[in-house]
Every structure is written in structure tokens, then in C-alpha cells.
C-alpha positions in Angstrom: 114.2 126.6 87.0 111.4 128.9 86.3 110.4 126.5 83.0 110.6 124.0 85.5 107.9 125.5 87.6 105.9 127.0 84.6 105.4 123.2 83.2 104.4 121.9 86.6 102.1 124.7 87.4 100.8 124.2 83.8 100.3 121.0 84.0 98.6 120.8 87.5 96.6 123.7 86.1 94.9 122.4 83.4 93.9 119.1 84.8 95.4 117.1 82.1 97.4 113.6 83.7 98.0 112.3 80.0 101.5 113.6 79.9 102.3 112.5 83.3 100.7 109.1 82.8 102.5 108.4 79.6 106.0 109.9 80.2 106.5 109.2 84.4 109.8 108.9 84.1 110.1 112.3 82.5 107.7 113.7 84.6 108.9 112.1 87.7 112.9 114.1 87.0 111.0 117.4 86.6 109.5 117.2 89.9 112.4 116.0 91.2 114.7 119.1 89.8 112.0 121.1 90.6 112.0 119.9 94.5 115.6 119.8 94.3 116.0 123.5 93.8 113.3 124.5 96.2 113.0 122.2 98.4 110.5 123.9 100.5 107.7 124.3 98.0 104.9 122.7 100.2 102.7 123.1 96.2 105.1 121.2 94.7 105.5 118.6 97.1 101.5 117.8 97.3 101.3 117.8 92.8 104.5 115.3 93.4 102.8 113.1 95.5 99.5 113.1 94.0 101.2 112.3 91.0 103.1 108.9 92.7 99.4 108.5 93.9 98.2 108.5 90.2 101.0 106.4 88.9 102.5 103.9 90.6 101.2 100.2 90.8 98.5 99.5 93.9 99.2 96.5 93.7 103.4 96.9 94.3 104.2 95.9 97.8 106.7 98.6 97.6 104.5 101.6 96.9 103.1 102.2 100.3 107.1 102.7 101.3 107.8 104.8 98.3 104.5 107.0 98.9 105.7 107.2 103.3 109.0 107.6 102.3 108.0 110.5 99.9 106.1 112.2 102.7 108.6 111.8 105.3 111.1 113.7 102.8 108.6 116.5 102.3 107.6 116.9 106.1 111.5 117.0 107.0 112.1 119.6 103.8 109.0 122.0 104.1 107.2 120.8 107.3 108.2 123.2 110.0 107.1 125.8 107.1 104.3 127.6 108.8 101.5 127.1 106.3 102.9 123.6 105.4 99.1 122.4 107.1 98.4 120.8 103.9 101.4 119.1 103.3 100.9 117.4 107.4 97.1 117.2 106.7 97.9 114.9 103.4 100.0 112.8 105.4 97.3 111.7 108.3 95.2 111.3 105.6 96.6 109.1 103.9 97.7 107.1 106.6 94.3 107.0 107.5 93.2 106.0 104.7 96.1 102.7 104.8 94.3 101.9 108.4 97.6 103.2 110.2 96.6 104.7 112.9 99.5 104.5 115.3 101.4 106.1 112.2 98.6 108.7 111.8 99.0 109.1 116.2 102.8 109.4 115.5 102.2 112.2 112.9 100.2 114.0 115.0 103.1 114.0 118.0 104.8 115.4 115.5 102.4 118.7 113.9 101.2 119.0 117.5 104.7 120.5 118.4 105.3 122.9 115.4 103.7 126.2 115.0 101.8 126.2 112.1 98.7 128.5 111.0 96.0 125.9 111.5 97.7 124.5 114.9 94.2 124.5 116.6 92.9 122.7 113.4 95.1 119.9 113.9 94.7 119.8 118.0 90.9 119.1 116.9 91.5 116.6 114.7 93.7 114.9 117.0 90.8 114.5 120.1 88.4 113.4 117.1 91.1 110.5 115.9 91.3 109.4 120.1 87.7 109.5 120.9 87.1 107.7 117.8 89.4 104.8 118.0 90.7 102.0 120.6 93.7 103.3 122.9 95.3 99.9 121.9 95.2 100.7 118.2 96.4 104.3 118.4 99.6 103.6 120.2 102.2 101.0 119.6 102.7 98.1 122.1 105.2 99.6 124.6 103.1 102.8 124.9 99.8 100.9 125.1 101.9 98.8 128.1 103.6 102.2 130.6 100.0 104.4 130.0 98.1 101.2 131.4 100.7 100.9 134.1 101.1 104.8 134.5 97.0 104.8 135.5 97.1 101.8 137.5 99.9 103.4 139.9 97.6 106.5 139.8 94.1 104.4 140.7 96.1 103.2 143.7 97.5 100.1 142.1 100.8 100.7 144.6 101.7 97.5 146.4 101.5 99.5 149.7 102.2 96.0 151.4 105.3 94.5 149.5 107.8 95.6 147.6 107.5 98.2 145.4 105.8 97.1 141.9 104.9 94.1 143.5 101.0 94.8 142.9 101.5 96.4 139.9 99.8 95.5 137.0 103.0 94.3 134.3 100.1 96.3 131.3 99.6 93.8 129.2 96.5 91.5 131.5 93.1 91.6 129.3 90.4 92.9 131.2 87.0 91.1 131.3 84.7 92.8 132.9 82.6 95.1 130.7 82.8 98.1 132.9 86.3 98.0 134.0 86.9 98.4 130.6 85.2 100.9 129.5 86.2 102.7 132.5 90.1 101.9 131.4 89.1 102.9 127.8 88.0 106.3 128.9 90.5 107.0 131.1 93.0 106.0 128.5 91.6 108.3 126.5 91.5 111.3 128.5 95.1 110.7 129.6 95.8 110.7 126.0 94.3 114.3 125.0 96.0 115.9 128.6 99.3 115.0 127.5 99.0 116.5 124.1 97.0 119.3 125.4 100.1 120.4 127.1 101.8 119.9 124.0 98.9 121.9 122.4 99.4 124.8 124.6 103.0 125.2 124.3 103.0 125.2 120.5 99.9 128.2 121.3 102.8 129.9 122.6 105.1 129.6 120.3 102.4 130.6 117.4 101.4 133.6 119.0 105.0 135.1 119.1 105.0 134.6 115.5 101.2 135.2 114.3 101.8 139.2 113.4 104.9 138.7 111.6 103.1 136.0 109.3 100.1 138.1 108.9 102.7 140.5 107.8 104.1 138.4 105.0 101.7 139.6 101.8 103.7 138.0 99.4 105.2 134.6 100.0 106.3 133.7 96.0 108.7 135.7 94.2 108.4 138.5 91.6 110.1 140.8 90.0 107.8 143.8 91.1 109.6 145.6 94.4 108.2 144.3 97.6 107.0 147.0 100.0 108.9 149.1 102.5 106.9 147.3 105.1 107.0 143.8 103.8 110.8 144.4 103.7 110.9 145.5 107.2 108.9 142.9 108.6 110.9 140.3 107.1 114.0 142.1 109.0 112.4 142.0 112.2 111.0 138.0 111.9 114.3 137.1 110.9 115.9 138.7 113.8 113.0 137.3 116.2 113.9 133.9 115.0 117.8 134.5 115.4 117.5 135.1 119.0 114.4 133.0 120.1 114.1 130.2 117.6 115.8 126.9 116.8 118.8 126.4 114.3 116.0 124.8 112.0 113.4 127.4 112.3 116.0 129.8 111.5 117.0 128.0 108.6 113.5 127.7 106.8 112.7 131.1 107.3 115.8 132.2 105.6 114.7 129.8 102.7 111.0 131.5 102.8 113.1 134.8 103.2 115.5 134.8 99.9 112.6 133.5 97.7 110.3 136.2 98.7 113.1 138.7 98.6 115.4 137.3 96.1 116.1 140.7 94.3 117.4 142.2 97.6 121.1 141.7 98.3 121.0 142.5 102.2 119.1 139.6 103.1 121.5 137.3 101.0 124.2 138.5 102.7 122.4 138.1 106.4 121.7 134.3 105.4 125.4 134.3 104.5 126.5 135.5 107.3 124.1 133.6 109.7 124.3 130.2 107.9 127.6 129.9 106.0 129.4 127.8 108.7 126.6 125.0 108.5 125.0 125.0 104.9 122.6 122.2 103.8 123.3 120.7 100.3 119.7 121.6 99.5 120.0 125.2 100.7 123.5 125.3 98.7 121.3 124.0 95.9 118.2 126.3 96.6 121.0 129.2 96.1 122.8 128.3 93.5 119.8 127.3 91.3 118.4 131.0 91.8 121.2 133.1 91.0 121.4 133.0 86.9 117.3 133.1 86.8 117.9 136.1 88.8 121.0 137.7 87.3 118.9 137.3 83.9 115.7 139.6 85.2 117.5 142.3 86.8 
């Protein structure tokens, strides 16, 4: 595993695509190993896709899917990772740059509800990516349809004289007049940003309960050098804040960050043991198994 990583690294390092271009297929397994065994390597998932970037046809109808369906495996592996912004950052780019943007909207729903370092970062972005494009070509068709209808009932649009809905707008009616739509536009708009700022604020929450114990984490990688008394001890404490107050996935890919920054440390194999055995992922399996001889070799 750790030749695995040296040639990637290597590789990456020095700039040099000629091996990659003429041996993909090669190439293409070692990522995969490599990803395979540590799955939540947001480096090695950004060098993967860069190199599917680099390598596969443009003009394939099929690479588009394989490039999305690349991301979408790296966001679900590594994106609730706290500094996985680069990995989630790639993705809207890219998006963008396909002219997706209800898929770069839809990625956004998602980063906007996960703690992550640069969570403001990304709440920015968002408001830029609203106030710069049409409400109707942000969200899909249905959503475009109940926002129109959730603002008409709100501009008194109520049918106060029939049955209810009667006078309702059905969402999909094109408006002709210049200023009632840029009025519409507007308040589309705005409506858009308040929902997610309420997203935005919760996720504020949840990244200020874990800001100190990130700051705390000096050394994210493995190495064979001991790790600090208080590296050790804040790892204790964030993994027993996560235990009690996160989800079953947050607790999860901490424990993954955990046992690769503390790999040489039996107690916190055990705890992952202990908290996870019952409901193991075949990548975690993997992620374990593939570091125990590499280990068992430099102690």
C-alpha cells in the first residue's frame, strides 16, 4: 500500500502525465487499489479525477457519466471529511464548467448541510451562483413550479372568494410584463438564499462544536514518529464528542481519519472495534485490513 501511494505521490509530484497517458489502464488499477484501501483520501481522489480528466475521450458520450459518477463516489467516500472542500469545490466546478447548474444548485444542498472548514466559503459561493443566474435555470422544473406557487400564496394570491386554490397561480404561466418579472426574479432569488441561509446557520452550529478539536489535529497523515500526548488526547475526546452527538456516518469517518493518524496505537483500534464491529463497511474492512502488515512491518 505504501508503494502504492509513493508512485502516485511521485507521479503527481513531478508533473510528468507520460506514464499515465501511455499505460491508463495500469495507471487507472493503481488509483483504484490505492482508493480502495483508503477510501477517504480526498488527495487521491482529486489526482484520480484529474487523471480521467486528462485521459478519457471528450468526445465519448459516456465520459461526462463516468467523470459524475466518479465524483459522486468520492463525495459519498471522503465528503463529510471535514477538509474534503476541495474535493466539493472540484465538483461545482466542474459542473459548472458542463453548464449544469441545477446539478451545481443540487451540490450545493448538499456541502451547505455538512460541516466542513471552509463552510462560509461555500455559503458565499452559493448567493454568487443565485444572484448570477435565472431561478428557472438553477432549479429543476417541480421546484421552479411550488417556489412560484409558494410566493404567489404569500403576495396574497389566496382565492379568498372561492375555493381554496382556486386563484392560485398552477406555476408554470409566463409572465410578460417587464417588471412583474423582475420583481418575481428577485423575489425568487431572495427566497432562494433565506432557505439556505437557514441551512447555512445550522451547519455554523454544528462547525463550531467541532472547530477546536480540528484545530487540534496537527497531524492528519500517518508516520511512524509518536504522535503527541495532546494530539492523542484530543483525538480521545473528538471521538467521544462524535459518539454521543454525531451521526452513525460522522462517527464512522472520523474513526477512518482516526486509525490512519494513529495507526501505531492499539487503543483506538480497539474503540473502532468496539464501536463499529456490528455494522462494518467493506471499504472500512478493506481500509483495515490493507493497513495491518504495512504496519506490523514498521513496528
Amino acid at each position: 500500500m505504501q508503494g502504492l501511494l509513493r508512485f502516485e505521490d511521485q507521479d503527481s509530484a513531478r508533473g510528468d502525465q507520460n506514464i499515465a497517458m501511455f499505460y491508463p489502464t495500469s495507471t487507472q488499477m493503481v488509483y483504484r487499489r490505492g482508493l480502495q484501501a483508503i477510501p477517504l483520501s480526498v488527495d487521491l481522489w482529486i489526482h484520480y479525477i484529474n487523471f480521467l480528466k486528462e485521459t478519457l475521450d471528450p468526445g465519448d458520450p459516456e465520459t461526462n457519466s463516468t467523470i459524475r459518477g466518479t465524483f459522486e463516489h468520492a463525495v459519498l467516500a471522503a465528503g463529510t471529511d471535514f477538509r474534503s472542500d476541495k474535493l466539493w469545490e472540484m465538483y461545482i466546478n466542474w459542473e459548472n464548467e458542463q453548464g449544469n447548474l441545477r446539478e451545481v444548485t443540487a451540490v450545493y444542498d448538499r456541502i451547505l448541510g455538512i460541516p466542513t472548514q471552509l463552510y462560509s466559503h461555500h455559503f458565499q459561493r452559493f448567493k454568487e451562483h443565485v444572484q448570477n443566474n435565472l431561478p428557472r435555470d438553477l432549479l429543476t422544473g417541480e421546484q421552479f413550479i411550488q417556489l412560484r406557487r409558494e410566493l404567489a400564496s404569500v403576495n396574497g394570491h389566496n382565492g379568498d372568494d372561492g375555493p381554496p386554490g382556486d386563484d392560485l397561480p398552477s406555476g408554470i404561466e409566463d409572465i410578460t410584463d417587464p417588471a412583474k418579472l423582475i420583481t418575481e426574479i428577485e423575489n425568487m432569488r431572495h427566497r432562494i438564499i433565506e432557505i439556505h441561509q437557514e441551512m447555512f446557520n445550522y451547519n455554523e452550529h454544528e462547525v463550531s462544536k467541532r472547530w477546536t478539536f480540528e484545530e487540534g489535529i496537527k497531524r492528519p497523515y500517518f508516520h511512524v514518529k509518536p504522535l503527541e500526548k495532546a494530539q492523542l488526547k484530543n483525538w480521545k475526546e473528538y471521538l467521544e464528542f462524535e459518539i454521543e452527538n454525531g451521526t452513525h456516518e460522522r462517527v464512522v469517518v472520523l474513526f477512518e481519519r482516526c486509525v490512519i493518524s494513529c495507526a501505531l496505537y492499539e487503543e483506538f483500534w480497539i474503540k473502532e472495534m468496539v464501536c463499529l464491529q456490528p455494522d462494518l463497511t467493506a471499504a472500512y474492512a478493506n481500509l483495515v485490513a490493507s493497513l495491518r502488515p504495512s504496519l506490523q512491518k514498521l513496528v
